[in-house]
N, C-alpha and C positions, 0 to 999 in steps of 0.2 A: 290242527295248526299249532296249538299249547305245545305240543313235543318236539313241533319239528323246530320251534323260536328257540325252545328251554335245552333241547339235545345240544344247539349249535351255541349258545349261551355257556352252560355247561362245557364245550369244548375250547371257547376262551378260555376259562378259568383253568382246564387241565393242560394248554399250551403254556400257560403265565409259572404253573404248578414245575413242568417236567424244563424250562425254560432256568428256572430259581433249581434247579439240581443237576441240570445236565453239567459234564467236564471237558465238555468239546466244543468249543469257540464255533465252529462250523452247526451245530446243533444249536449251540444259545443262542445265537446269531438269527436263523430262521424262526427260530418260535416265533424271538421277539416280532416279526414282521406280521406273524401269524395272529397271536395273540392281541397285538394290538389295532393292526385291520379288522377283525371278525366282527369284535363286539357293534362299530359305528355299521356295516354291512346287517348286522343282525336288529341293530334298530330303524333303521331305513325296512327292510323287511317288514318288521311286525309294523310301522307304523303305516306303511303302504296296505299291510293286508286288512288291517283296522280300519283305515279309509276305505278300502274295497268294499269290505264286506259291512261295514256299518254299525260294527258292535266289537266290543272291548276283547283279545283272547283271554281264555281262560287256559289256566295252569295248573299240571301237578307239578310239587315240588320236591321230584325223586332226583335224587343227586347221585353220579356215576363216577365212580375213582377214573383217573387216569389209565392207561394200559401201562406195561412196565417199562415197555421203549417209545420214543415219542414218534418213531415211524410206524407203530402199529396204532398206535391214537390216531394221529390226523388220516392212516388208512381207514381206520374204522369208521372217521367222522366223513370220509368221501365217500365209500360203502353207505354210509344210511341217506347221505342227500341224497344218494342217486338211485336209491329203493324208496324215496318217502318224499320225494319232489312234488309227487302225486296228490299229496296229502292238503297241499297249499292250492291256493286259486292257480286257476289255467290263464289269470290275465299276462300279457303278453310284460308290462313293466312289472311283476313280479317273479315270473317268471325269468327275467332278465336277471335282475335283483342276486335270484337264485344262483345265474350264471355266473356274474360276478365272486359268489362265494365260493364257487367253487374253481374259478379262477386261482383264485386264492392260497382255496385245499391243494390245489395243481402245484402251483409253484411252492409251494413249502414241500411239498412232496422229492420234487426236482433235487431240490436243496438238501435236503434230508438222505434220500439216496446218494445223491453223486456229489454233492460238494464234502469235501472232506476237509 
């Protein structure tokens, strides 16, 4: 559960990262929605899975650069929720939770592709 909170944590910071360099209005533009939804969806997460499960997660604190274009980062970050969803409780409100973030990953994707 520590990886799949810190993976998606970790993916704020390299939305906020590639967000602060990109040169395309159309690209700064979505980070910013990205970056700054994820983190509140990623504490509602741990803090729902903390109440499920009835104990504190625990953490390593391996830290992942960025990828070099910000459409292959938030691909990457859609790719791992959805190999490692497994990883989190099967309850149905966190599981939801999940959905939400990747609502999320969805539309920035969107934007990322096709909005130019």
């Amino acid at each position: 559960m520590g990886n799949f909170i810190l993976t998606l944590l970790h993916a704020a910071t390299n939305g906020h990262i590639l967000h602060l360099q990109s040169k395309s209005l159309s690209v700064h533009l979505a980070l910013k929605d990205y970056y700054e939804g994820l983190p509140d969806l990623v504490d509602t997460l741990a803090e729902q899975t903390q109440g499920l499960e009835q104990q504190i997660i625990e953490y390593d604190y391996d830290y992942y650069r960025p990828a070099s274009t910000a459409l292959e980062e938030v691909q990457s970050v859609y790719d791992f929720v959805v190999s490692n969803r497994q990883s989190m409780p099967d309850n149905t409100s966190v599981q939801n939770t999940i959905d939400e973030i990747e609502q999320l990953i969805d539309s920035t994707l969107y934007k990322l592709r096709f909005l130019k």
